[in-house]
N, C-alpha and C positions, 0 to 999 in steps of 0.2 A: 623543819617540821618532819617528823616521822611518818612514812608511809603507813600505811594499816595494811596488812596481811586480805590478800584479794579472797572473796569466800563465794565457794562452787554456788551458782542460783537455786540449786534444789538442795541446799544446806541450810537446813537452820540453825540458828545460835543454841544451844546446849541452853533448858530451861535451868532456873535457878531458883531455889524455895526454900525456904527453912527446913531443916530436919526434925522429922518424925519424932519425939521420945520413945517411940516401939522402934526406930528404926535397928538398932543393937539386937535385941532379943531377935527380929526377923531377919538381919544380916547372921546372927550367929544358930538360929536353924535352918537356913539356906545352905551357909557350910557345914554343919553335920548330916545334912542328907547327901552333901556331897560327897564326902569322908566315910559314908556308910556305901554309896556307890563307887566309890572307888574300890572299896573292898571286896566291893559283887564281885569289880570287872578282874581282879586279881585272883580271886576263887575262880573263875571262868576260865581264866589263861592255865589256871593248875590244871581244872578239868580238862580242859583240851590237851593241854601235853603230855597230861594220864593217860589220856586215850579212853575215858570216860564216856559213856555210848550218848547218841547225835540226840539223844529224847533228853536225856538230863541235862546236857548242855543248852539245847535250846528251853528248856525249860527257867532254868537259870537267868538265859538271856531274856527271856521274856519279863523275870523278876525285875532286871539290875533296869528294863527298857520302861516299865511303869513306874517305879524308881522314881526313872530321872524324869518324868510326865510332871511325877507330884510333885518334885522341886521346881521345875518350871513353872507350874500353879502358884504354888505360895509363893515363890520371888515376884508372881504378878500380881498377887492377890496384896502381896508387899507395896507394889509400885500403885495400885490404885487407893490401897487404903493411905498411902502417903501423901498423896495427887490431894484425895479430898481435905486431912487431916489440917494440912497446912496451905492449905489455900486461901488467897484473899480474897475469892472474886467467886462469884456464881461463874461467871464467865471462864475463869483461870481451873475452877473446877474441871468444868465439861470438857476445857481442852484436851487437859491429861487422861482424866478417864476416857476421851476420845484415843488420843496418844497407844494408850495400853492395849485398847480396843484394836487401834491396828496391826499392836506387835503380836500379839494373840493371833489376828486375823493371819496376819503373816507366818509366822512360827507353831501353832499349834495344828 
């Protein structure tokens, strides 16, 4: 008999749910605001090796830093709308949008 892989006590098993039909379209604008802040942060690295003065660079940075807030949003706003979309359970609902609720809690 095969052992099973020992799993840490504050680990849960990775939930599992069917996929969104939105999930594409909100995976594929999650990575073009990524792809649009990546190009902030490349315009940023030009200004500063310009020598570009300290107000427009941080100004810049303050763009490329609300940016990446609002891609954090919609990839949550992604994960909750997905949680309720394809859920089987009142109860399986609450968990995830609870779930989200904490990474938000945590990260935002």
């Amino acid at each position: 008999m095969a052992s099973q892989p020992e799993r840490s006590p504050n680990r849960k098993a990775p939930t599992t749910y069917r996929v969104s039909s939105n999930r594409p379209e909100h995976h594929r604008d999650v990575v073009n605001r990524l792809k649009r802040i990546e190009g902030q942060v490349r315009g940023l690295i030009d200004m500063v090796e310009s020598g570009r003065g300290c107000e427009d660079v941080a100004q810049q940075m303050a763009a490329a830093r609300k940016a990446m807030d609002k891609a954090f949003y919609r990839m949550m706003a992604c994960s909750v709308m997905e949680a309720v979309s394809v859920s089987d359970s009142e109860v399986t609902t609450f968990r995830e949008v609870e779930r989200s609720t904490r990474i938000l809690e945590k990260y935002a």
